[in-house]
N, CA, C and O atoms as a Tinker XYZ file with bonds, in Angstrom:
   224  protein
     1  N     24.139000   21.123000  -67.251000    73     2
     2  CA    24.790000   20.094000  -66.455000    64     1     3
     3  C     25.980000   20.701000  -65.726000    63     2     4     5
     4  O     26.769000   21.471000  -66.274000    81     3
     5  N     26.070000   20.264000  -64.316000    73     3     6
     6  CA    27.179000   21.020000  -63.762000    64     5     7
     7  C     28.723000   20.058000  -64.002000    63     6     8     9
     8  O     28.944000   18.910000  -63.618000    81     7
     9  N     29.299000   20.646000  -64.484000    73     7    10
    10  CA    30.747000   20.336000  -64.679000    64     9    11
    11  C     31.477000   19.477000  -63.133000    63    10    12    13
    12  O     30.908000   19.778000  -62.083000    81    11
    13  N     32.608000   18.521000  -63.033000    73    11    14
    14  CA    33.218000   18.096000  -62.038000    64    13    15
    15  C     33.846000   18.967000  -61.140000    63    14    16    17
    16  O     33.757000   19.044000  -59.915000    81    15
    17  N     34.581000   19.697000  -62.062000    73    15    18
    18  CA    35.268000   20.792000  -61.689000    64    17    19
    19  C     34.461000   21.809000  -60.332000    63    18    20    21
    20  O     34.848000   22.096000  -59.199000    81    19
    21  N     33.101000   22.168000  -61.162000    73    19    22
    22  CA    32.128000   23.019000  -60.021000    64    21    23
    23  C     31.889000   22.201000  -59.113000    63    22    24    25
    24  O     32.197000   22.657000  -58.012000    81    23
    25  N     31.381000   20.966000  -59.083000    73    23    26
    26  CA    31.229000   19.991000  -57.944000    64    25    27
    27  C     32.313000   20.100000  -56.800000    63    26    28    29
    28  O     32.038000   20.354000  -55.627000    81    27
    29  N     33.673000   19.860000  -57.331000    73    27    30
    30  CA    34.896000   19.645000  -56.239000    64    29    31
    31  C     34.611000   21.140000  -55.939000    63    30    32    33
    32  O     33.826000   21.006000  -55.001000    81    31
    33  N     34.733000   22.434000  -56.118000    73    31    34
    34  CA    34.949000   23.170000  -55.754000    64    33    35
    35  C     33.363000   23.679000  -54.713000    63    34    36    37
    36  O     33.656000   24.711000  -54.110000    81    35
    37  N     32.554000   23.439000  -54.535000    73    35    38
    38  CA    31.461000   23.477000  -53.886000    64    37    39
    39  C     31.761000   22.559000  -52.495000    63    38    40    41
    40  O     31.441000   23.088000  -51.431000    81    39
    41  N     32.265000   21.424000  -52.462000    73    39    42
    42  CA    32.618000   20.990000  -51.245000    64    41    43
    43  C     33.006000   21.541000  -50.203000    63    42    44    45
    44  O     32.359000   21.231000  -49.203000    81    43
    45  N     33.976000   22.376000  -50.039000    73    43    46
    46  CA    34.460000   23.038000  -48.767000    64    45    47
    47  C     32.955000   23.752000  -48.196000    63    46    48    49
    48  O     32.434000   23.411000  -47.134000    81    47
    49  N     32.511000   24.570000  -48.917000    73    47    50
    50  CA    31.185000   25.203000  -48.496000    64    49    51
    51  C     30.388000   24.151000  -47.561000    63    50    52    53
    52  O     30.283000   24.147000  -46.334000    81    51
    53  N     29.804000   23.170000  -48.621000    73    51    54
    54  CA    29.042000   21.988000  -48.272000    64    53    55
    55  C     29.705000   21.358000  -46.839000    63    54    56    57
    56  O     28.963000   20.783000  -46.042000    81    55
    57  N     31.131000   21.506000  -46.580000    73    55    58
    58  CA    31.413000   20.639000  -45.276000    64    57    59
    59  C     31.935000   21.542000  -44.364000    63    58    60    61
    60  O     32.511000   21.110000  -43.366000    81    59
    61  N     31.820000   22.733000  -44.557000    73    59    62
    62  CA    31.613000   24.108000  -43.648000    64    61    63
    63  C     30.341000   24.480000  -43.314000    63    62    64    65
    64  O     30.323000   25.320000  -42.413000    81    63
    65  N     29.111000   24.097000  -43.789000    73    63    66
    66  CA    28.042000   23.999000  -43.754000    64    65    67
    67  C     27.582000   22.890000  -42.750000    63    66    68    69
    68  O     26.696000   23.097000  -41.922000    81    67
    69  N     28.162000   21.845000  -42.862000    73    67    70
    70  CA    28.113000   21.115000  -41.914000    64    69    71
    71  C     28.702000   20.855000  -40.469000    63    70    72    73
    72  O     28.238000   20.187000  -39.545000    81    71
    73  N     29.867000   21.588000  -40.561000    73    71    74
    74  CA    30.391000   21.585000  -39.591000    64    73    75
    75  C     29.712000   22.792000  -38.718000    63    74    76    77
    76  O     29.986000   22.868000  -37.520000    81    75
    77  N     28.947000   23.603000  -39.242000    73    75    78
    78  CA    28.183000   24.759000  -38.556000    64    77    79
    79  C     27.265000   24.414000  -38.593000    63    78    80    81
    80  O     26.575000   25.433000  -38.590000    81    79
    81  N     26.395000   23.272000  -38.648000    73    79    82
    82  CA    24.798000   23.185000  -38.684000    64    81    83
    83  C     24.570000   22.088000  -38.797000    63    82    84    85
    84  O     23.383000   21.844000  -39.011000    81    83
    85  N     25.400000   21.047000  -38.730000    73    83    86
    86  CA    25.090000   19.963000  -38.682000    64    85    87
    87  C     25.072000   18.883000  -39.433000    63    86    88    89
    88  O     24.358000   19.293000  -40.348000    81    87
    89  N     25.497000   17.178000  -39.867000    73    87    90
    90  CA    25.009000   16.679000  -40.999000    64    89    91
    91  C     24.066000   16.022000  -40.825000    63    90    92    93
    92  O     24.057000   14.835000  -40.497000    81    91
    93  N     22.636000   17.115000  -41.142000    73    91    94
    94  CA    21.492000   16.192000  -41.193000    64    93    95
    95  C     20.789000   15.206000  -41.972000    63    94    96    97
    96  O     19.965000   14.424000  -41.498000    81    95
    97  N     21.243000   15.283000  -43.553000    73    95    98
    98  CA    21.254000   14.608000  -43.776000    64    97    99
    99  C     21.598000   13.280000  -43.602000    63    98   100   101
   100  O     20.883000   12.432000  -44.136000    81    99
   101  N     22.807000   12.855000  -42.791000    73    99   102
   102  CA    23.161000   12.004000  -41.701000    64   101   103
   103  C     22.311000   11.695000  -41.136000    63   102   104   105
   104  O     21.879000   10.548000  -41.250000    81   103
   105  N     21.673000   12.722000  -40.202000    73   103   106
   106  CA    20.778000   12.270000  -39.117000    64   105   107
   107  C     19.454000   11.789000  -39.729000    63   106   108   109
   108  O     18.841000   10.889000  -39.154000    81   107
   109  N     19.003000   12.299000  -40.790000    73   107   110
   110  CA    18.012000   11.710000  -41.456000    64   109   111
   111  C     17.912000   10.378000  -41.690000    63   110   112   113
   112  O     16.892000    9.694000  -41.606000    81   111
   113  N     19.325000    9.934000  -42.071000    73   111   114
   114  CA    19.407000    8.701000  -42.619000    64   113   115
   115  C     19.597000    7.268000  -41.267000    63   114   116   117
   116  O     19.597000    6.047000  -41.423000    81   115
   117  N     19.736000    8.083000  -40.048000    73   115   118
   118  CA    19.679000    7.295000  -38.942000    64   117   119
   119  C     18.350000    7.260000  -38.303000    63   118   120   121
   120  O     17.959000    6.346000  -37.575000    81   119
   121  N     17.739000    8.225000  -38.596000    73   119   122
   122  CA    16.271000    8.096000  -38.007000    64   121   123
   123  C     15.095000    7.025000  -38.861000    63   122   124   125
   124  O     14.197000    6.305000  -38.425000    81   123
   125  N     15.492000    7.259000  -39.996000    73   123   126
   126  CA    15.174000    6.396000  -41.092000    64   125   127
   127  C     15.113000    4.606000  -40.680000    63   126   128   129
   128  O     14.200000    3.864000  -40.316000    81   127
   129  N     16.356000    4.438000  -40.914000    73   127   130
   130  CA    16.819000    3.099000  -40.365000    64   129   131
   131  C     16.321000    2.685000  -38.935000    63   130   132   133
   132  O     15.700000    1.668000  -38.624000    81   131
   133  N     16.723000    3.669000  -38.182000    73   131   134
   134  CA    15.675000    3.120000  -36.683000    64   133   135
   135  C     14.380000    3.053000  -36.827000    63   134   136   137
   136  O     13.861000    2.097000  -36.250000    81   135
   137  N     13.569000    3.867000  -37.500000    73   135   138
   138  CA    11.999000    3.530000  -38.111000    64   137   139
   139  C     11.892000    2.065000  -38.631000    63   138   140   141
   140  O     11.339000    1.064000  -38.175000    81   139
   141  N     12.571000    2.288000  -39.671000    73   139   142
   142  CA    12.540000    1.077000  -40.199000    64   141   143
   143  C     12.690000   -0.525000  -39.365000    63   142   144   145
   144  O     12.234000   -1.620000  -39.692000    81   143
   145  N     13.268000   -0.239000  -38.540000    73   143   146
   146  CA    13.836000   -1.108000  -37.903000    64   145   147
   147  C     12.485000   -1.605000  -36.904000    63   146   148   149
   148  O     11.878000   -2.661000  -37.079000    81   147
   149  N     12.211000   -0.713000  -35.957000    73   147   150
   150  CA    10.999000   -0.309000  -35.329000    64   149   151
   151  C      9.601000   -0.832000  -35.698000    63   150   152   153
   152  O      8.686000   -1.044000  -34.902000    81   151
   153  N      9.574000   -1.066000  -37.489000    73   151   154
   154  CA     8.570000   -1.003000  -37.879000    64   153   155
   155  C      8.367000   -2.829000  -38.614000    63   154   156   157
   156  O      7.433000   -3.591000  -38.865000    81   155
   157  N      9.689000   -2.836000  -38.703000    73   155   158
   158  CA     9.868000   -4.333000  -39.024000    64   157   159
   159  C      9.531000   -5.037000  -37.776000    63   158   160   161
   160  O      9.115000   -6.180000  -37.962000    81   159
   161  N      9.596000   -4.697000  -36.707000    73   159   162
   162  CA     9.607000   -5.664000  -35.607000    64   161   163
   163  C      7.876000   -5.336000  -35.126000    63   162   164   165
   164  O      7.184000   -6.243000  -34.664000    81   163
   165  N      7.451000   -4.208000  -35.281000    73   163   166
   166  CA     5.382000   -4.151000  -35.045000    64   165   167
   167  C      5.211000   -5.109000  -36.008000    63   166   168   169
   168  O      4.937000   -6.114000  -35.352000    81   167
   169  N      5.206000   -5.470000  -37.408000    73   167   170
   170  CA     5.110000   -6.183000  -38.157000    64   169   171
   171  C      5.015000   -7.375000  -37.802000    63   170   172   173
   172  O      4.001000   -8.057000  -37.953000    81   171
   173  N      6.420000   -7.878000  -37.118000    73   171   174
   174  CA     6.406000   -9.255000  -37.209000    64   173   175
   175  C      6.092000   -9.582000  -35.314000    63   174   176   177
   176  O      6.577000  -10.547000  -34.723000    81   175
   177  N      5.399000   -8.768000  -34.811000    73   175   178
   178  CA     4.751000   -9.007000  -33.545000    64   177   179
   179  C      5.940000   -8.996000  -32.265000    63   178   180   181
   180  O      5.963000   -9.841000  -31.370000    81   179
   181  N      6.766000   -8.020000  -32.374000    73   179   182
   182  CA     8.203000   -7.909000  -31.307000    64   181   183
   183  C      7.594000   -7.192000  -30.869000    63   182   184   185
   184  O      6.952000   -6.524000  -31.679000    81   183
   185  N      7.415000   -6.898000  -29.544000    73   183   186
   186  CA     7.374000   -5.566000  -28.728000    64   185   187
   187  C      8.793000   -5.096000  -28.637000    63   186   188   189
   188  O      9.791000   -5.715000  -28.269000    81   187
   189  N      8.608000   -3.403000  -29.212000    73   187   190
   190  CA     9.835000   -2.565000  -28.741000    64   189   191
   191  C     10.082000   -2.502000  -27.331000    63   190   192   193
   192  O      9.162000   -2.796000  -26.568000    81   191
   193  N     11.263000   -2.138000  -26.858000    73   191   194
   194  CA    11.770000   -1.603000  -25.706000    64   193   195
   195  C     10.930000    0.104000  -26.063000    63   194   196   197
   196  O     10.856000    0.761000  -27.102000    81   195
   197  N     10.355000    0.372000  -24.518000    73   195   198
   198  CA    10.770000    1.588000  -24.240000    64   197   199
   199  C     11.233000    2.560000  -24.386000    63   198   200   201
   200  O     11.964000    2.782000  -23.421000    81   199
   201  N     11.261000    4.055000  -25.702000    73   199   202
   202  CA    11.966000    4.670000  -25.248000    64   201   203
   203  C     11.667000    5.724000  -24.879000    63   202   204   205
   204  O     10.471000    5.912000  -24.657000    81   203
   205  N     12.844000    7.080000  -24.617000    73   203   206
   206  CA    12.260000    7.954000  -24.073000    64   205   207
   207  C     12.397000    8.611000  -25.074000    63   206   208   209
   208  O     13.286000    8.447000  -25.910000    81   207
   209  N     11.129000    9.808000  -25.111000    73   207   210
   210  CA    11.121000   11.018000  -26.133000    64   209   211
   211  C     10.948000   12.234000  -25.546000    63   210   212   213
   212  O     10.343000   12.383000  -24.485000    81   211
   213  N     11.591000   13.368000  -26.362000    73   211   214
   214  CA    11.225000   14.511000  -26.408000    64   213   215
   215  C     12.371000   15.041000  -26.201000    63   214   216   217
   216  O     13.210000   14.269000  -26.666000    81   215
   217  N     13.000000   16.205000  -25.621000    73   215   218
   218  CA    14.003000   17.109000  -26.022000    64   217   219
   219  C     15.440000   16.849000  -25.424000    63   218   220   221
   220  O     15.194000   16.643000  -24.236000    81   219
   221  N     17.171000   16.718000  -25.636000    73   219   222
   222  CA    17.533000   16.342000  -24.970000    64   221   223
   223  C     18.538000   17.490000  -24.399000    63   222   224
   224  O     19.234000   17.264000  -23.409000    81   223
């Protein structure tokens, strides 16, 4: 089991890590929710808006 102590001290890494690469986990969790969202409304017979895809 990892101790508290190792936890706090692993952070700086973890948000230097992010600040160089990104928080995707973040972004995961927004793509998620817009799916979701997306998918609730095919369900209940909404047509989505439009969007655009592919690289930006």
């Amino acid at each position: 089991m990892i101790s508290d102590s190792t936890r706090t001290e692993e952070l700086p890494i973890y948000e230097s890590l992010i600040r160089e690469r990104g928080d995707v986990v973040e972004e995961a969790r927004v793509v998620a929710e817009e799916t979701q969202h997306q998918m609730t409304q095919a369900l209940n017979g909404v047509a989505p808006a439009p969007q655009e895809t592919g690289a930006h």
